[in-house]
C-alpha positions as CSV (number, residue, x, y, z in Angstrom):
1,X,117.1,-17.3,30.0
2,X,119.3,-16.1,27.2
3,X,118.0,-15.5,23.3
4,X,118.3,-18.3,21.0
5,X,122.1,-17.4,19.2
6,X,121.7,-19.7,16.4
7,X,118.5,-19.9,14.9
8,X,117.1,-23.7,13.3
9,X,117.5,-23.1,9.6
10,X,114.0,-25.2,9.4
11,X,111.5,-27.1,11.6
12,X,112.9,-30.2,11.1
13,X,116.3,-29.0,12.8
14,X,114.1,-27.1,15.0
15,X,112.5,-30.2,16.4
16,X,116.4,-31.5,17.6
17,X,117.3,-28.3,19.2
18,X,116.3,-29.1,22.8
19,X,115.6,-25.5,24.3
20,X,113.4,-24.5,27.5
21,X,110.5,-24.1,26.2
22,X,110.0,-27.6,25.1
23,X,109.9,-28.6,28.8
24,X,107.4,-25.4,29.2
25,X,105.1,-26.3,26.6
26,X,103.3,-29.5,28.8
27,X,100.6,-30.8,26.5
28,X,99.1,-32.4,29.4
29,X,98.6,-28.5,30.7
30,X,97.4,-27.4,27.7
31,X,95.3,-30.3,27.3
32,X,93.9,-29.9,30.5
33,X,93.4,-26.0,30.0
34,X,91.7,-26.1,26.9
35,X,88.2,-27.1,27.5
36,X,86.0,-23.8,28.0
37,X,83.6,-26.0,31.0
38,X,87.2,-26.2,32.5
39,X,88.5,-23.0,31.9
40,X,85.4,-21.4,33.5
41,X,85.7,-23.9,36.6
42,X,89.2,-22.9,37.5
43,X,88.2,-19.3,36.6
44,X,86.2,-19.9,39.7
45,X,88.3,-21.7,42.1
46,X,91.1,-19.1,41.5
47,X,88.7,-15.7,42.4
48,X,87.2,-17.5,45.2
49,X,91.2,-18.1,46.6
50,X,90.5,-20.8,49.4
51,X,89.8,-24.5,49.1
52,X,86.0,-25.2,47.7
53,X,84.2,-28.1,47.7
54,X,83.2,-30.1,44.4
55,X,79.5,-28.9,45.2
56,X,80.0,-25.2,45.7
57,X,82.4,-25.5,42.4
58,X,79.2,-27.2,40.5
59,X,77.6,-24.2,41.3
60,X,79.4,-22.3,38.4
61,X,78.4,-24.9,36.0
62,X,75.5,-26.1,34.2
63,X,77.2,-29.4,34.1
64,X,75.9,-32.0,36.3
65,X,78.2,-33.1,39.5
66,X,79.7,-36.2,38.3
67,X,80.9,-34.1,35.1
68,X,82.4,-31.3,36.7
69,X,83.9,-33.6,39.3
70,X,85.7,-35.5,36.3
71,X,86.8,-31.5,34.8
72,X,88.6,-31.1,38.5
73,X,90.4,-34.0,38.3
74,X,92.0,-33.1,35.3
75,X,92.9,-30.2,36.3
76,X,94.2,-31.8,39.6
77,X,96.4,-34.0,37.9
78,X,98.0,-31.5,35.3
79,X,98.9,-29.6,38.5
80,X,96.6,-26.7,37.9
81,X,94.4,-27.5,41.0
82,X,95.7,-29.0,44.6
83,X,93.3,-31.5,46.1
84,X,92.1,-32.3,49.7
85,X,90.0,-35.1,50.7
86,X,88.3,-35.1,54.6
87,X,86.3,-38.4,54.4
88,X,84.0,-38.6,51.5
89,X,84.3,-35.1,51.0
90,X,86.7,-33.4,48.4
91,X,88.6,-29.6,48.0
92,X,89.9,-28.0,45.4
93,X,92.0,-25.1,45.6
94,X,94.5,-23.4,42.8
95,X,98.0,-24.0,43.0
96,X,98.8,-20.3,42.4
97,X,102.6,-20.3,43.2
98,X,103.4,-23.1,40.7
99,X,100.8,-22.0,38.0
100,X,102.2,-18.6,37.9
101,X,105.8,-20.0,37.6
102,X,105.2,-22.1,34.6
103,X,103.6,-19.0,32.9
104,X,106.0,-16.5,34.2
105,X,108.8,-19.2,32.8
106,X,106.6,-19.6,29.5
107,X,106.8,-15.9,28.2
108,X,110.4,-15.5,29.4
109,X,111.2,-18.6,26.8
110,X,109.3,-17.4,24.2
111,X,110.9,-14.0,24.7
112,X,113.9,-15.9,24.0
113,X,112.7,-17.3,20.8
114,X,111.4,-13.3,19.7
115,X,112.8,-13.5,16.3
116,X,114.5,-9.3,15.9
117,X,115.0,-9.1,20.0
118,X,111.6,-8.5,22.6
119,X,112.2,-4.2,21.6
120,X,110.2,-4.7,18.4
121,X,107.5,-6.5,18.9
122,X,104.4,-5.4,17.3
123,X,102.6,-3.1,20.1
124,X,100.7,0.2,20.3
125,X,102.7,3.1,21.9
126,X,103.9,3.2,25.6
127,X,101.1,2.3,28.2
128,X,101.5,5.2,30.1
129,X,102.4,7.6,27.4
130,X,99.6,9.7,25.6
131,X,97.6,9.1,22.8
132,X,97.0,5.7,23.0
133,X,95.7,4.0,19.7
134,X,91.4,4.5,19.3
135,X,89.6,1.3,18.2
136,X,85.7,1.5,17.6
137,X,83.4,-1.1,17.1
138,X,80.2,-0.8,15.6
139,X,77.6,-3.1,15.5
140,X,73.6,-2.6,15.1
141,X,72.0,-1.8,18.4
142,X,75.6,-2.0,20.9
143,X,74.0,-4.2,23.3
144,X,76.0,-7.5,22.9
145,X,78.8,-8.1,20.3
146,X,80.7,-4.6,20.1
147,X,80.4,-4.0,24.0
148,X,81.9,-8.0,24.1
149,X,84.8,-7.0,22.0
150,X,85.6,-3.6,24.5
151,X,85.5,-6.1,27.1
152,X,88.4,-8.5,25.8
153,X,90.5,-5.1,24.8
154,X,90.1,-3.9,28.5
155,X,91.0,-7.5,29.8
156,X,93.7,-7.7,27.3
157,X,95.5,-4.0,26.3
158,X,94.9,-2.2,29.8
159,X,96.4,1.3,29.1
160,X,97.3,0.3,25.8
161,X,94.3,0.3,23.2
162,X,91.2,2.8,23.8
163,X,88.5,0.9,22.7
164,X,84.8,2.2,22.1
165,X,81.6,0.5,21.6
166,X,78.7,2.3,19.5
167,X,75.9,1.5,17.8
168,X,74.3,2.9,14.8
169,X,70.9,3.0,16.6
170,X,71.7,1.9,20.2
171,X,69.2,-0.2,22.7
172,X,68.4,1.1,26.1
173,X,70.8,-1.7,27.4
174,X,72.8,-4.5,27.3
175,X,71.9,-7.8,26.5
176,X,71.7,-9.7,29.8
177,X,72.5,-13.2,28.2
178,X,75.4,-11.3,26.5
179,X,76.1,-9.7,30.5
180,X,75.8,-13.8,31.7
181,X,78.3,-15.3,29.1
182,X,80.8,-12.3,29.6
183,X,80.8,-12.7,32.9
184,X,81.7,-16.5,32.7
185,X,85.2,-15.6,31.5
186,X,85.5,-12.9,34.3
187,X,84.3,-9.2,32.6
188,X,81.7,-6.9,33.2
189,X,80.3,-5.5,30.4
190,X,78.0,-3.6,32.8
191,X,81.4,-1.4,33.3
192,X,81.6,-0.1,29.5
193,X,80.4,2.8,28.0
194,X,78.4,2.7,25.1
195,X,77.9,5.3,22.5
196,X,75.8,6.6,18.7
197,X,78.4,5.9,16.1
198,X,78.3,10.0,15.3
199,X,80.4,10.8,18.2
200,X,83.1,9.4,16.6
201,X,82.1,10.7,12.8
202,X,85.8,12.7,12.3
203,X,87.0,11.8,15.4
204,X,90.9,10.3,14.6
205,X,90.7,6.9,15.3
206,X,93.1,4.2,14.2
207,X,90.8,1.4,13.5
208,X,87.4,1.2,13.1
209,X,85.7,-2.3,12.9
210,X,82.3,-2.9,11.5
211,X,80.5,-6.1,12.6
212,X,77.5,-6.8,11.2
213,X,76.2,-6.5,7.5
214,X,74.0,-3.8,8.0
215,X,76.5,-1.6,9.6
216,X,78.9,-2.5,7.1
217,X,76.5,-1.4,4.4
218,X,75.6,2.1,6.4
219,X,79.0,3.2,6.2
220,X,81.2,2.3,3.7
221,X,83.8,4.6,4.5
222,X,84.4,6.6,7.8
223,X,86.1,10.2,8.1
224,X,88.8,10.1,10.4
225,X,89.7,6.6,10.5
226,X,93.1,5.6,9.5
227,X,91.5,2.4,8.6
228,X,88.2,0.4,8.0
229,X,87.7,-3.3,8.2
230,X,84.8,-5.7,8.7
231,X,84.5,-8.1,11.0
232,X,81.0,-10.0,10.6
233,X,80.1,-12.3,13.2
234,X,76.0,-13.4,13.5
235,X,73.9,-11.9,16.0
236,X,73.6,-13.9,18.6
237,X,69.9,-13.0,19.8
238,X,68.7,-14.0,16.4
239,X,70.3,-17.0,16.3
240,X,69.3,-18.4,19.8
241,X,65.8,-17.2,19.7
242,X,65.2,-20.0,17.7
243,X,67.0,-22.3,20.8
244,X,64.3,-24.9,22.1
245,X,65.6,-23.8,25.6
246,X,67.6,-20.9,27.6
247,X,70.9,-23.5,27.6
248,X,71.3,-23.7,24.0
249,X,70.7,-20.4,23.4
250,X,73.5,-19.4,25.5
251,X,75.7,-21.7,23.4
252,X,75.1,-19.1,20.4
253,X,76.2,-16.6,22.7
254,X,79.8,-18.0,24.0
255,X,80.4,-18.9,20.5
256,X,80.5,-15.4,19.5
257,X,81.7,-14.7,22.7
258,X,84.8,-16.9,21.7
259,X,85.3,-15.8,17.6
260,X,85.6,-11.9,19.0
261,X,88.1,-12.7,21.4
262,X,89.9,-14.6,18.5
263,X,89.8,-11.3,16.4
264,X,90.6,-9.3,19.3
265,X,93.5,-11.0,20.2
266,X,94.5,-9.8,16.5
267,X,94.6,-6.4,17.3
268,X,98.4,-5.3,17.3
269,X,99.0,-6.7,14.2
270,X,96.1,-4.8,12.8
271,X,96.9,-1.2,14.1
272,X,100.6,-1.9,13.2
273,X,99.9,0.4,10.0
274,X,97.7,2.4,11.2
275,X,98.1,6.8,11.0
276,X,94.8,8.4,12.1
277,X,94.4,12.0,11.1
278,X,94.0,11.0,6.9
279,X,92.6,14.0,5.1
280,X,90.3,10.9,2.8
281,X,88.0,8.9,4.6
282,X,89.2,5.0,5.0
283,X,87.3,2.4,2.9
284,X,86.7,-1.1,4.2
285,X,89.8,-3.0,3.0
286,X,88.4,-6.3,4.1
Protein backbone atom coordinates (compact mmCIF):
# COMPACT_ATOMS: atom_id res chain seq x y z
CA UNK A 1 0.00 0.00 0.00
CA UNK A 2 1.23 3.45 -0.83
CA UNK A 3 0.62 6.76 1.56
CA UNK A 4 -2.32 8.86 0.75
CA UNK A 5 -0.50 11.73 -1.79
CA UNK A 6 -3.35 14.13 -1.65
CA UNK A 7 -4.98 14.50 1.49
CA UNK A 8 -9.25 15.28 1.60
CA UNK A 9 -9.31 18.97 2.46
CA UNK A 10 -12.39 17.82 4.82
CA UNK A 11 -14.60 14.85 5.74
CA UNK A 12 -17.01 15.44 3.39
CA UNK A 13 -14.46 15.02 0.42
CA UNK A 14 -13.05 12.39 2.53
CA UNK A 15 -16.10 10.32 2.44
CA UNK A 16 -15.78 10.28 -1.78
CA UNK A 17 -12.17 9.31 -1.73
CA UNK A 18 -12.53 5.52 -2.13
CA UNK A 19 -9.18 4.20 -0.48
CA UNK A 20 -8.37 0.55 1.09
CA UNK A 21 -9.25 0.97 4.14
CA UNK A 22 -12.86 1.52 3.47
CA UNK A 23 -13.13 -2.03 2.24
CA UNK A 24 -11.00 -2.91 5.66
CA UNK A 25 -13.08 -1.22 8.00
CA UNK A 26 -16.25 -4.16 7.77
CA UNK A 27 -18.83 -2.92 10.24
CA UNK A 28 -20.23 -6.29 10.17
CA UNK A 29 -16.58 -7.35 11.84
CA UNK A 30 -16.53 -4.78 14.09
CA UNK A 31 -19.99 -5.29 14.96
CA UNK A 32 -19.52 -8.70 15.47
CA UNK A 33 -16.17 -8.07 17.62
CA UNK A 34 -17.45 -5.58 19.83
CA UNK A 35 -19.47 -7.38 22.39
CA UNK A 36 -17.12 -8.24 25.54
CA UNK A 37 -19.33 -12.02 26.05
CA UNK A 38 -18.01 -12.30 22.41
CA UNK A 39 -14.70 -11.03 22.64
CA UNK A 40 -14.04 -13.36 25.57
CA UNK A 41 -15.57 -16.43 23.66
CA UNK A 42 -13.27 -16.17 20.70
CA UNK A 43 -10.51 -15.26 23.19
CA UNK A 44 -11.11 -18.90 23.97
CA UNK A 45 -11.61 -20.73 20.76
CA UNK A 46 -8.39 -19.00 19.45
CA UNK A 47 -5.94 -20.27 22.68
CA UNK A 48 -7.48 -23.55 22.58
CA UNK A 49 -6.37 -23.77 18.51
CA UNK A 50 -8.57 -26.81 17.39
CA UNK A 51 -12.26 -27.16 16.64
CA UNK A 52 -14.51 -27.04 20.05
CA UNK A 53 -17.78 -27.83 20.47
CA UNK A 54 -20.56 -25.14 21.47
CA UNK A 55 -20.61 -26.96 25.03
CA UNK A 56 -16.95 -26.96 25.92
CA UNK A 57 -17.02 -23.07 24.44
CA UNK A 58 -20.12 -22.49 27.12
CA UNK A 59 -17.67 -23.45 29.48
CA UNK A 60 -15.96 -19.92 29.38
CA UNK A 61 -19.18 -18.22 29.86
CA UNK A 62 -21.60 -17.51 32.46
CA UNK A 63 -24.09 -17.22 29.64
CA UNK A 64 -26.52 -19.92 29.23
CA UNK A 65 -26.07 -22.30 25.96
CA UNK A 66 -28.62 -21.01 23.68
CA UNK A 67 -26.91 -17.46 24.28
CA UNK A 68 -23.49 -18.28 23.58
CA UNK A 69 -24.52 -20.41 20.74
CA UNK A 70 -26.26 -17.25 19.18
CA UNK A 71 -22.56 -15.12 20.13
CA UNK A 72 -20.82 -18.04 17.73
CA UNK A 73 -22.91 -17.57 15.05
CA UNK A 74 -22.11 -14.12 14.77
CA UNK A 75 -18.94 -14.53 14.91
CA UNK A 76 -19.28 -17.39 12.21
CA UNK A 77 -20.94 -15.33 9.83
CA UNK A 78 -18.62 -12.18 10.08
CA UNK A 79 -15.87 -14.69 9.22
CA UNK A 80 -14.11 -14.65 12.53
CA UNK A 81 -15.01 -18.28 13.45
CA UNK A 82 -15.24 -21.41 10.72
CA UNK A 83 -18.05 -23.84 11.50
CA UNK A 84 -18.48 -27.67 11.45
CA UNK A 85 -21.59 -29.55 11.85
CA UNK A 86 -21.38 -33.71 12.49
CA UNK A 87 -25.10 -34.47 12.96
CA UNK A 88 -26.68 -32.40 15.74
CA UNK A 89 -23.49 -31.56 16.92
CA UNK A 90 -21.56 -28.24 16.10
CA UNK A 91 -17.54 -26.87 16.01
CA UNK A 92 -16.18 -23.89 16.11
CA UNK A 93 -12.72 -23.14 15.32
CA UNK A 94 -10.91 -19.63 14.46
CA UNK A 95 -10.19 -18.80 10.99
CA UNK A 96 -6.62 -17.65 11.97
CA UNK A 97 -5.18 -17.25 8.33
CA UNK A 98 -7.88 -14.81 7.17
CA UNK A 99 -8.40 -12.99 10.64
CA UNK A 100 -4.80 -12.13 10.70
CA UNK A 101 -4.92 -10.90 7.02
CA UNK A 102 -7.65 -8.44 7.49
CA UNK A 103 -5.69 -7.00 10.53
CA UNK A 104 -2.30 -7.34 9.06
CA UNK A 105 -4.04 -5.37 5.90
CA UNK A 106 -5.87 -2.92 8.48
CA UNK A 107 -2.64 -1.34 10.09
CA UNK A 108 -0.76 -1.29 6.74
CA UNK A 109 -3.90 1.15 5.48
CA UNK A 110 -3.98 3.05 8.29
CA UNK A 111 -0.20 3.45 8.09
CA UNK A 112 -1.02 4.85 4.80
CA UNK A 113 -3.38 7.41 6.19
CA UNK A 114 -0.39 8.34 9.13
CA UNK A 115 -0.76 12.05 8.73
CA UNK A 116 3.63 13.27 8.91
CA UNK A 117 4.79 9.56 7.49
CA UNK A 118 4.69 6.18 10.08
CA UNK A 119 8.59 7.65 11.47
CA UNK A 120 6.81 10.05 13.83
CA UNK A 121 4.34 8.53 15.46
CA UNK A 122 3.97 9.26 19.01
CA UNK A 123 6.00 6.22 20.77
CA UNK A 124 8.40 5.81 23.70
CA UNK A 125 12.14 5.11 22.66
CA UNK A 126 13.37 2.00 20.71
CA UNK A 127 12.07 -1.39 22.24
CA UNK A 128 15.23 -2.79 22.47
CA UNK A 129 17.22 0.18 23.31
CA UNK A 130 17.83 1.23 27.08
CA UNK A 131 16.02 3.26 29.33
CA UNK A 132 12.72 2.57 28.48
CA UNK A 133 10.04 5.14 29.78
CA UNK A 134 8.99 4.23 33.90
CA UNK A 135 5.24 4.44 34.54
CA UNK A 136 3.88 3.86 38.26
CA UNK A 137 0.66 3.39 39.34
CA UNK A 138 -0.49 3.88 42.66
CA UNK A 139 -3.51 2.91 44.18
CA UNK A 140 -4.52 2.11 48.00
CA UNK A 141 -3.64 -1.37 48.88
CA UNK A 142 -2.14 -2.68 45.02
CA UNK A 143 -4.23 -5.66 44.94
CA UNK A 144 -6.62 -5.02 42.03
CA UNK A 145 -6.73 -1.68 39.94
CA UNK A 146 -2.96 -0.66 39.67
CA UNK A 147 -1.64 -4.37 39.20
CA UNK A 148 -4.81 -4.34 36.30
CA UNK A 149 -3.32 -1.43 34.63
CA UNK A 150 0.57 -3.16 34.61
CA UNK A 151 -1.24 -5.94 33.08
CA UNK A 152 -2.67 -3.96 29.88
CA UNK A 153 0.98 -2.06 29.63
CA UNK A 154 2.62 -5.66 29.44
CA UNK A 155 -0.03 -6.93 26.95
CA UNK A 156 0.19 -3.73 25.17
CA UNK A 157 4.00 -1.87 25.19
CA UNK A 158 6.16 -5.26 25.62
CA UNK A 159 9.67 -3.78 25.79
CA UNK A 160 8.47 -0.47 25.45
CA UNK A 161 6.93 1.04 28.75
CA UNK A 162 8.25 -0.17 32.26
CA UNK A 163 5.31 -0.23 34.19
CA UNK A 164 5.18 -0.68 38.18
CA UNK A 165 2.37 -1.31 40.45
CA UNK A 166 2.63 -0.04 44.21
CA UNK A 167 0.58 0.64 46.81
CA UNK A 168 0.69 3.16 49.63
CA UNK A 169 -0.05 0.44 52.13
CA UNK A 170 -0.06 -2.92 50.08
CA UNK A 171 -2.30 -6.21 50.91
CA UNK A 172 -0.75 -9.51 51.26
CA UNK A 173 -2.17 -10.33 47.72
CA UNK A 174 -4.09 -9.90 44.92
CA UNK A 175 -7.63 -9.63 44.57
CA UNK A 176 -8.80 -13.07 43.26
CA UNK A 177 -11.98 -11.58 41.56
CA UNK A 178 -9.60 -8.88 40.17
CA UNK A 179 -7.08 -12.30 39.19
CA UNK A 180 -10.69 -13.95 37.56
CA UNK A 181 -11.72 -10.88 35.39
CA UNK A 182 -8.06 -10.31 34.22
CA UNK A 183 -7.74 -13.43 33.26
CA UNK A 184 -10.97 -13.33 30.98
CA UNK A 185 -9.13 -11.01 28.56
CA UNK A 186 -6.02 -13.35 28.62
CA UNK A 187 -3.42 -11.77 31.50
CA UNK A 188 -2.06 -12.95 34.56
CA UNK A 189 -1.87 -10.62 37.11
CA UNK A 190 -0.39 -13.33 39.24
CA UNK A 191 2.88 -12.67 37.01
CA UNK A 192 3.45 -8.87 38.26
CA UNK A 193 5.35 -7.54 40.85
CA UNK A 194 4.02 -5.42 43.32
CA UNK A 195 5.72 -2.89 45.43
CA UNK A 196 5.36 0.18 48.70
CA UNK A 197 5.13 3.42 46.78
CA UNK A 198 8.66 4.56 48.65
CA UNK A 199 10.74 2.53 46.35
CA UNK A 200 10.07 4.75 43.80
CA UNK A 201 10.13 8.16 46.17
CA UNK A 202 13.22 9.87 43.77
CA UNK A 203 13.41 7.30 41.59
CA UNK A 204 13.21 9.02 37.81
CA UNK A 205 10.16 8.08 36.43
CA UNK A 206 8.28 9.58 33.54
CA UNK A 207 4.78 9.25 34.68
CA UNK A 208 3.27 8.60 37.74
CA UNK A 209 -0.51 7.89 37.95
CA UNK A 210 -2.54 8.19 41.03
CA UNK A 211 -5.80 6.25 41.13
CA UNK A 212 -7.77 6.63 43.82
CA UNK A 213 -8.72 9.78 46.04
CA UNK A 214 -6.86 8.86 48.94
CA UNK A 215 -3.68 8.30 47.16
CA UNK A 216 -4.14 11.37 45.31
CA UNK A 217 -4.55 13.28 48.52
CA UNK A 218 -1.23 11.40 50.23
CA UNK A 219 0.92 12.70 47.68
CA UNK A 220 0.33 15.67 46.03
CA UNK A 221 3.51 15.97 44.34
CA UNK A 222 6.18 13.21 43.74
CA UNK A 223 10.15 13.72 43.61
CA UNK A 224 11.41 12.42 40.56
CA UNK A 225 8.59 12.30 38.45
CA UNK A 226 8.58 14.18 35.31
CA UNK A 227 4.90 14.26 35.67
CA UNK A 228 1.83 13.58 37.98
CA UNK A 229 -1.67 12.90 36.96
CA UNK A 230 -4.75 11.30 38.45
CA UNK A 231 -6.59 8.86 37.18
CA UNK A 232 -9.68 7.96 39.69
CA UNK A 233 -11.56 5.06 38.90
CA UNK A 234 -13.96 3.38 42.07
CA UNK A 235 -12.74 0.49 43.92
CA UNK A 236 -14.22 -2.20 42.70
CA UNK A 237 -14.42 -4.37 46.00
CA UNK A 238 -16.44 -1.70 47.56
CA UNK A 239 -18.63 -1.36 45.05
CA UNK A 240 -19.61 -5.08 44.52
CA UNK A 241 -19.72 -6.00 48.10
CA UNK A 242 -22.85 -4.51 47.97
CA UNK A 243 -23.75 -7.08 44.74
CA UNK A 244 -26.82 -9.35 45.86
CA UNK A 245 -24.68 -12.19 44.22
CA UNK A 246 -20.88 -13.21 43.03
CA UNK A 247 -22.15 -12.41 39.09
CA UNK A 248 -22.89 -8.93 39.64
CA UNK A 249 -20.15 -8.26 41.55
CA UNK A 250 -17.91 -9.33 38.97
CA UNK A 251 -19.61 -6.84 36.63
CA UNK A 252 -18.07 -3.90 38.89
CA UNK A 253 -14.92 -5.54 38.37
CA UNK A 254 -14.72 -5.85 34.29
CA UNK A 255 -16.05 -2.37 34.31
CA UNK A 256 -13.02 -1.07 35.83
CA UNK A 257 -11.33 -3.67 34.18
CA UNK A 258 -12.44 -1.94 30.82
CA UNK A 259 -12.12 2.19 31.83
CA UNK A 260 -8.14 1.28 32.74
CA UNK A 261 -7.55 -0.34 29.56
CA UNK A 262 -9.19 2.82 28.00
CA UNK A 263 -6.66 5.03 29.92
CA UNK A 264 -3.96 2.70 29.23
CA UNK A 265 -4.38 2.61 25.79
CA UNK A 266 -3.68 6.55 26.28
CA UNK A 267 -0.30 6.16 27.34
CA UNK A 268 2.02 7.37 24.37
CA UNK A 269 0.31 10.42 24.05
CA UNK A 270 0.77 11.03 27.72
CA UNK A 271 4.59 10.36 28.13
CA UNK A 272 5.10 12.22 24.78
CA UNK A 273 6.32 15.32 27.09
CA UNK A 274 7.61 13.70 29.48
CA UNK A 275 11.73 14.34 30.85
CA UNK A 276 12.30 12.45 34.18
CA UNK A 277 15.22 13.59 36.18
CA UNK A 278 13.42 17.39 37.19
CA UNK A 279 15.30 18.93 40.05
CA UNK A 280 11.19 20.15 41.52
CA UNK A 281 8.91 17.50 42.28
CA UNK A 282 5.86 17.11 39.66
CA UNK A 283 2.41 18.34 40.81
CA UNK A 284 -0.79 16.57 39.66
CA UNK A 285 -1.70 18.53 36.44
CA UNK A 286 -4.95 16.71 36.17
Amino acid sequence: MQPLKKRPANPERALRARTPLDKLLDPNLFMALSDPTRVRLLSCVAKCGRWCTVGEIAECSTAHLSMVSRHLSALAEAGVLDTHRHGRNVAYRVRFGALADVFRSLAGALDDCFPEGRQHAVLPPDPRGPGLPRVVFISSGCSCRSPMAVGFCRLLYTHRIEAFAAGHAPTIGLDPSAVAVMKEVGIDLRAGARSRVQEFWRKDSQLVVTMSESVRREYPAFPGAARLIHYGVEDPARAGSSAPNPLESLAHYRRVRDQIMAFVVTLPKLLAPCAPGDTAPARHDR
